[in-house]
C-alpha positions as CSV (number, residue, x, y, z in Angstrom):
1,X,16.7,14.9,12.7
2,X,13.7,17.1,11.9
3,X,12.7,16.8,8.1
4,X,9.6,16.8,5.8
5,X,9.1,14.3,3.7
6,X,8.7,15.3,-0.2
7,X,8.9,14.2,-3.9
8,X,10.4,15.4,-6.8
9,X,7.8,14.5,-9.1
10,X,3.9,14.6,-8.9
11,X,4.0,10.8,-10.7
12,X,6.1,9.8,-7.3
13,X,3.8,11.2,-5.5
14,X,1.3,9.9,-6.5
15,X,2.4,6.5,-7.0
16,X,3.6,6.6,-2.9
17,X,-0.2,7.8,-2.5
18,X,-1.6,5.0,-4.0
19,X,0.5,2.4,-2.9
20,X,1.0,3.5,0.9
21,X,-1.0,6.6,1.8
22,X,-4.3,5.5,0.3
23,X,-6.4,8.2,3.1
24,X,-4.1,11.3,1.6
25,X,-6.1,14.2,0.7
26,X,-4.0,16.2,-1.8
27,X,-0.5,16.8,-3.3
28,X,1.3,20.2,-2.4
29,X,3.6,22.2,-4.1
30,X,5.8,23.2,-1.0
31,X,8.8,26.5,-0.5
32,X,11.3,25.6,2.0
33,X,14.1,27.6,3.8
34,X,16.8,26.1,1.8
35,X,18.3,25.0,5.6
36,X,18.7,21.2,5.0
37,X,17.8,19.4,2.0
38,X,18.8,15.2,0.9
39,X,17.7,14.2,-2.4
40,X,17.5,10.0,-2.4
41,X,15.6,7.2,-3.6
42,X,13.0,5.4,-1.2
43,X,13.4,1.7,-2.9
44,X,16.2,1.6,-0.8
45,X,14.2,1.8,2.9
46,X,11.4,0.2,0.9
47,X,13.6,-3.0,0.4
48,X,13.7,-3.3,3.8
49,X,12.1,-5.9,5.4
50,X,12.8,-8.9,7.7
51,X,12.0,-12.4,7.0
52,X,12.1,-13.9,10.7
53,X,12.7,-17.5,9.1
54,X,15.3,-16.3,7.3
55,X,19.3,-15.7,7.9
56,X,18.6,-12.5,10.2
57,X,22.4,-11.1,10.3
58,X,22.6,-11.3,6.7
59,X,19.4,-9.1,6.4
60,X,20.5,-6.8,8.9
61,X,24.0,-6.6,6.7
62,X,21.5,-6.0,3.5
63,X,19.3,-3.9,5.8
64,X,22.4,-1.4,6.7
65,X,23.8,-1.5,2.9
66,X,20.9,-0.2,1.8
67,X,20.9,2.5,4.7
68,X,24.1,3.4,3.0
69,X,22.7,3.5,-0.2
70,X,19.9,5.6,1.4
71,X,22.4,8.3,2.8
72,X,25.0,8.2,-0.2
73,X,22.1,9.5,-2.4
74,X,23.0,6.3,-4.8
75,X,20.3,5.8,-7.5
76,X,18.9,2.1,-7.6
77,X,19.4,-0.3,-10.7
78,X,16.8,0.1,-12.9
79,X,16.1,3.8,-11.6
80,X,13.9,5.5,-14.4
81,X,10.6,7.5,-14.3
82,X,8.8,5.6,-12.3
83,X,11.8,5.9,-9.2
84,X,10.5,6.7,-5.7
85,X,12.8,10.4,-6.3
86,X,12.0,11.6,-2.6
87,X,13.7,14.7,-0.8
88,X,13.8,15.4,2.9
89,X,13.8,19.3,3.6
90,X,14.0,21.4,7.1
91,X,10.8,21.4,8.5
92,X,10.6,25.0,7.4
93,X,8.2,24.7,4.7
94,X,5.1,26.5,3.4
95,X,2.6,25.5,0.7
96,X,2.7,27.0,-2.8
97,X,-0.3,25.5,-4.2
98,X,-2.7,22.5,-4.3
99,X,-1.6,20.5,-7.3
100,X,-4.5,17.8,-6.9
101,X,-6.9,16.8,-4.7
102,X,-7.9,13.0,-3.6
């Protein structure tokens, strides 16, 4: 699957920007084609990770759940303002306007 990878809000933006994408040079408001678009929650691939000393097949169960979660568009517990609201769109997209600048 082709997709671009955007948010919903400016705050999740920039809370993804400051906790994984520290070299990021701006925030975009994007247009898109309208072809393809999935509205989730990225705590759900966030929560992902492997503990190799740890029971492996139940955190690959935990791992798919989540995956689930991911693709069922199910909000988190606890979802509120500061939620990681992400959306994937076609790759058909084109920029609006600069919003801020890093």
């Amino acid at each position: 699957m082709r997709s671009v990878h955007v948010f919903r809000s400016v705050e999740a933006a920039r809370r993804f920007r400051n906790e994984f994408r520290r070299n990021a040079i701006g925030i975009y408001e994007v247009d898109h084609d309208g072809e393809f678009v999935h509205n989730s929650f990225m705590e759900w691939l966030n929560a992902t990770l492997i503990d190799s000393s740890g029971d492996l097949l139940g955190q690959i169960a935990e791992i798919r759940q989540n995956a689930r979660r991911y693709w069922n568009s199910e909000p988190p517990l606890g979802a509120g303002a500061g939620a990681y609201t992400e959306t994937l769109l076609s790759p058909n997209v084109r920029v609006v306007r600069l919003v801020e600048r890093f």
